[in-house]
C-alpha positions as CSV (number, residue, x, y, z in Angstrom):
1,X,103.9,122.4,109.2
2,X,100.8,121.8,107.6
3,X,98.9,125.0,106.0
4,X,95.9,126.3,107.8
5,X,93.9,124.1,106.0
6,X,94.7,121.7,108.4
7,X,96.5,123.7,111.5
8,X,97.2,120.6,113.8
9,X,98.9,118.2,111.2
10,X,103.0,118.2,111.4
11,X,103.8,116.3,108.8
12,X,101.7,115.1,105.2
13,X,102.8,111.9,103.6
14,X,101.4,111.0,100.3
15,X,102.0,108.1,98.9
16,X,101.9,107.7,95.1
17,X,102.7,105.4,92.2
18,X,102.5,106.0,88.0
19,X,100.4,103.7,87.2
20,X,97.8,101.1,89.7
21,X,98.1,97.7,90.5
22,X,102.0,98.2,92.1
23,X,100.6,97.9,95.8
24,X,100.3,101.3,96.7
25,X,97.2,101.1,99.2
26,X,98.9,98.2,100.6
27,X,101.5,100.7,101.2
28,X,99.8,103.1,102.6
29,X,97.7,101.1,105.5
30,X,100.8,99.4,106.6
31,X,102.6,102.2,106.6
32,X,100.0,104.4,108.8
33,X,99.5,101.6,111.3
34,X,103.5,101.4,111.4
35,X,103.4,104.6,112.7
36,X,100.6,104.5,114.6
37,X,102.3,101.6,116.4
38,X,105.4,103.3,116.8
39,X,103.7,105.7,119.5
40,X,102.7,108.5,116.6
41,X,99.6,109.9,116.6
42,X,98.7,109.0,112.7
43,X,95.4,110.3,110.4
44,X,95.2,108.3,106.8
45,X,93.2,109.8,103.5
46,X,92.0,107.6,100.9
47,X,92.4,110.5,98.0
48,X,92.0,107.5,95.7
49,X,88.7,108.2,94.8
50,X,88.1,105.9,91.5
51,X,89.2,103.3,93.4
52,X,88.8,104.2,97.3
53,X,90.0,100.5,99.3
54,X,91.5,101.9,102.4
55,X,88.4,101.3,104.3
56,X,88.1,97.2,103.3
57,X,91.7,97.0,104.2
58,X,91.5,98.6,107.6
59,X,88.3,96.3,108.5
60,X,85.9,99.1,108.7
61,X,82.8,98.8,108.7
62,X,81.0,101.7,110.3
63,X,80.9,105.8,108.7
64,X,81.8,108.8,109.5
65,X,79.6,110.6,112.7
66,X,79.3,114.7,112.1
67,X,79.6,117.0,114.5
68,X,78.2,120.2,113.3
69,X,79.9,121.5,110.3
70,X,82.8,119.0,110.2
71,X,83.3,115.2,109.9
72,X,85.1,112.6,112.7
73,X,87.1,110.1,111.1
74,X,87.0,106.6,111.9
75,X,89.1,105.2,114.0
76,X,91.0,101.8,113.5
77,X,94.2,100.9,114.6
78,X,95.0,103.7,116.4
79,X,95.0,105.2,113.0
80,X,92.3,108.6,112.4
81,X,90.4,107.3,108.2
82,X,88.8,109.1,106.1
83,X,87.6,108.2,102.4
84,X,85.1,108.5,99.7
85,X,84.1,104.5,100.1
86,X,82.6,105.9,103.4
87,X,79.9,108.1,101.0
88,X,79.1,106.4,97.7
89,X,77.5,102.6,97.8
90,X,80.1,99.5,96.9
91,X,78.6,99.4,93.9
92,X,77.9,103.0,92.8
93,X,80.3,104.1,89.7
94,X,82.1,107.4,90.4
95,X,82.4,109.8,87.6
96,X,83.6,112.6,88.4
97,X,86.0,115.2,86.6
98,X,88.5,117.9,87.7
99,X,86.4,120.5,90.0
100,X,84.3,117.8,91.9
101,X,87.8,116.1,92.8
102,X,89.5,119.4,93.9
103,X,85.9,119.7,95.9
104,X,86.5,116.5,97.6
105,X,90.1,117.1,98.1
106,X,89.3,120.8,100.1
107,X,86.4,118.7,102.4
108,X,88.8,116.2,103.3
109,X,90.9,118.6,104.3
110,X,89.1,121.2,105.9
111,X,85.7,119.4,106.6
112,X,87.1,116.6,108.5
113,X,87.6,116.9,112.2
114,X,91.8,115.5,112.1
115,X,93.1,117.2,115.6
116,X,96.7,117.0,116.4
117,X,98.7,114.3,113.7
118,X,102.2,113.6,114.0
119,X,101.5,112.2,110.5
120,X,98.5,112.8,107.6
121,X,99.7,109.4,105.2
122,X,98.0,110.2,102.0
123,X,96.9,107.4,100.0
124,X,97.2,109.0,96.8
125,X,95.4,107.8,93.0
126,X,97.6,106.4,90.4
127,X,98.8,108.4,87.8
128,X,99.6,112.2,88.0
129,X,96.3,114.2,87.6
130,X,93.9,116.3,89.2
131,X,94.0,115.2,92.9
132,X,97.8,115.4,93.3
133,X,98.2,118.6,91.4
134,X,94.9,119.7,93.6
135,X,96.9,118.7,96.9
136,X,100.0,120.1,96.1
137,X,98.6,123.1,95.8
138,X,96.1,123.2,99.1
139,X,98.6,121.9,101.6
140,X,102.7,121.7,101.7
141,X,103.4,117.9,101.0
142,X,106.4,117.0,103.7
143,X,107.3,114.6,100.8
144,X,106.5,111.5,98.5
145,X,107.0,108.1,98.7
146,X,107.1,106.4,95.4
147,X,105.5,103.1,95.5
148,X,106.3,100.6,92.3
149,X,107.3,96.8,91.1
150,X,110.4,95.7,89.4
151,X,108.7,95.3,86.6
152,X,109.8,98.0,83.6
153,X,106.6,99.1,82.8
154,X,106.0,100.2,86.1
155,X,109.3,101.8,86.5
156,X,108.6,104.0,83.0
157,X,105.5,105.4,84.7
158,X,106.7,105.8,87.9
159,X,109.8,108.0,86.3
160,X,106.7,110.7,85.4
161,X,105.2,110.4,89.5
162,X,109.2,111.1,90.2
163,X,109.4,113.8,88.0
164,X,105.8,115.7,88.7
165,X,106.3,115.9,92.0
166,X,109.8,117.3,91.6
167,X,108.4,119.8,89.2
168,X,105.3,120.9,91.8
169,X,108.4,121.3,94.1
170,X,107.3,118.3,96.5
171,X,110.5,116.2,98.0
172,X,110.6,112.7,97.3
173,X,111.5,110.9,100.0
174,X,112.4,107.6,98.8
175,X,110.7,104.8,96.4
176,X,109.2,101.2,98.3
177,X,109.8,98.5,95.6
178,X,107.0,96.3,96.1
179,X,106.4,92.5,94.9
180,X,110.2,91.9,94.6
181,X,110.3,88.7,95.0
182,X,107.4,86.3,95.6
183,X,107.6,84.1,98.1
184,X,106.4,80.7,98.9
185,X,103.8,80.3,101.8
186,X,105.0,76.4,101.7
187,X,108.6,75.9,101.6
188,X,109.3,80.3,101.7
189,X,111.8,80.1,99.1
190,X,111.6,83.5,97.2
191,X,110.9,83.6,93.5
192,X,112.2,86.7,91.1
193,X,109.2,87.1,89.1
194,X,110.4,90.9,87.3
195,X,113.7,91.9,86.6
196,X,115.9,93.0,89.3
197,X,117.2,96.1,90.4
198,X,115.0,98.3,89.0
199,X,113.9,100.8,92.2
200,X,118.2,100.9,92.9
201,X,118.3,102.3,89.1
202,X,115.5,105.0,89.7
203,X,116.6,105.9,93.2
204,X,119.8,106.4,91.8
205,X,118.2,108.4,88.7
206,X,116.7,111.0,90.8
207,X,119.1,110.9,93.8
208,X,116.6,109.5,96.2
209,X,117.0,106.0,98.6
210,X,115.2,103.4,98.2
211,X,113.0,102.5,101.4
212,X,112.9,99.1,101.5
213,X,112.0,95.8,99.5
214,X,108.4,94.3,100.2
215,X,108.5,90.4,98.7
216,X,104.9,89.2,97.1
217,X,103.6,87.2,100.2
218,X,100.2,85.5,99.6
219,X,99.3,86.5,103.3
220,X,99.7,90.2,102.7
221,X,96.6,89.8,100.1
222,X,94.1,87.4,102.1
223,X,94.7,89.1,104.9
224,X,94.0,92.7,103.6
225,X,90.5,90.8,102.3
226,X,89.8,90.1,106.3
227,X,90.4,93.7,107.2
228,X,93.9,93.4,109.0
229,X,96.8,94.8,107.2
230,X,99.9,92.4,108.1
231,X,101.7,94.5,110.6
232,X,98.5,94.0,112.5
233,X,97.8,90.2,111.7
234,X,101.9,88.8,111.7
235,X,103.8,91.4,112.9
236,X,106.6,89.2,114.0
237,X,106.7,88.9,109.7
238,X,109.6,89.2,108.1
239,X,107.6,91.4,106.0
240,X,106.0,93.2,108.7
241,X,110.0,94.5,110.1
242,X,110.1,95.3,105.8
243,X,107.7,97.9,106.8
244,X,108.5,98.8,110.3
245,X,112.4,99.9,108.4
246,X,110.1,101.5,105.3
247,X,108.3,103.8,108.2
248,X,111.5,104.2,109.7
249,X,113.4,105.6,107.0
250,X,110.3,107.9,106.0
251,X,110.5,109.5,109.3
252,X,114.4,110.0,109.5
253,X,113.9,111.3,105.7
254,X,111.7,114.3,106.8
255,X,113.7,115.1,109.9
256,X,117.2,115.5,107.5
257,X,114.5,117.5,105.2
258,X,113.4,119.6,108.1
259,X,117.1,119.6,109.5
260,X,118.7,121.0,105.9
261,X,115.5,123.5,105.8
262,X,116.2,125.0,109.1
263,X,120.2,125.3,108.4
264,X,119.0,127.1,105.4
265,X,116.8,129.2,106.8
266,X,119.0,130.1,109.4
267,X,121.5,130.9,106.7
């Protein structure tokens, strides 16, 4: 359960990655409207606020409406969006340090009208600063998912995601290696453009699964431009079932959490 913070979530998702550039908003949507699809009722928070994209990807145009105190998410996709794109012009830099994030964190949180959720998905900033420390300690996490490429660089920074949330006692639930393989919108033959098995060495590093495999499809990208993450535009997709099992095995991870938590308890 969710602190009091936000009374009516179950369950709080955030989804993280070491460095940017590895996917991880891509992530996110499609893995809220995975839910949301799969009969959940689903809420998604674009805590990314250098670099807030949920609302592009989702195909929203409109803003939040008020009512009194508190703010109503957007709704799109059956999916419950809040974000800082939603306050600040597209063009408007955002500089802002340490106590105006942990500001924006508690109004998203408190301030925003989320009713029952099955499922809060957090799109989370890259890196491991003020807004996950500031989350970890408002609301208890359910757990992490770890979003990164094959490529080693990544899968150096990512080790330091792994090992702060670990440290701020949040469970990982599993990594998603994105952009394994690209593949061909012509002839669909699929392309190893980083190293290989890099996620299956981490996972196995710090004990935790890895989710699934998401190949680099050209359609993923042009269609997030249009608004329509793929599980929405294709998702008969051979990358669209990649994240209907990632969504899958994120749910079944915080029920065994839940499961060993209660046998403890019990204990």
């Amino acid at each position: 359960m969710a602190s009091d913070m936000i009374p009516g979530v179950k369950h709080t998702i955030a989804v993280a990655s070491g460095k940017g550039g590895v996917g991880k908003s891509t992530v996110s949507v499609n893995l809220a409207v995975t839910l949301a699809q799969a009969g959940a009722s689903v809420g998604l928070m674009d805590a990314d606020a250098y670099g807030p994209n949920v609302p592009g990807m989702m195909g929203i145009q409109e803003t939040p409406e008020s009512r009194g105190q508190r703010l109503i998410p957007v709704e799109r996709f059956g999916v419950k969006v809040i974000s800082t794109a939603f306050f600040v012009k597209p063009d408007q830099p955002i500089i802002w340090r340490g106590p105006m994030l942990h500001s924006l964190m508690q109004q998203f949180l408190r301030d925003v009208e989320w009713g029952t959720l099955d499922y809060l998905v957090i799109d989370m900033p890259p890196g491991t600063g003020d807004v996950q420390l500031t989350l970890a300690q408002l609301i208890p996490l359910s757990g992490a998912v770890v979003v990164t490429t094959p490529q080693a660089v990544a899968l150096s920074d990512v080790v330091r995601a792994v090992a702060m949330f670990q440290k701020v006692n949040v469970p990982v639930l599993g990594v998603v290696e994105n952009m394994q393989t690209f593949q061909c919108s012509h002839c669909h033959q699929q392309t190893e453009i980083f190293s290989r098995g890099g996620a299956l060495r981490l996972a196995e590093q710090f004990g935790v699964p890895v989710l699934g495999s998401v190949p680099l499809v050209p359609r993923i990208c042009t269609e997030a431009d249009q608004g329509r993450p793929i599980v929405i535009a294709d998702p008969e997709s051979a990358v669209a079932a990649v994240f209907r099992q990632i969504a899958g095995a994120v749910t079944a991870r915080i029920q065994a959490l839940e499961a060993t938590a209660s046998s403890h308890t019990v204990a």
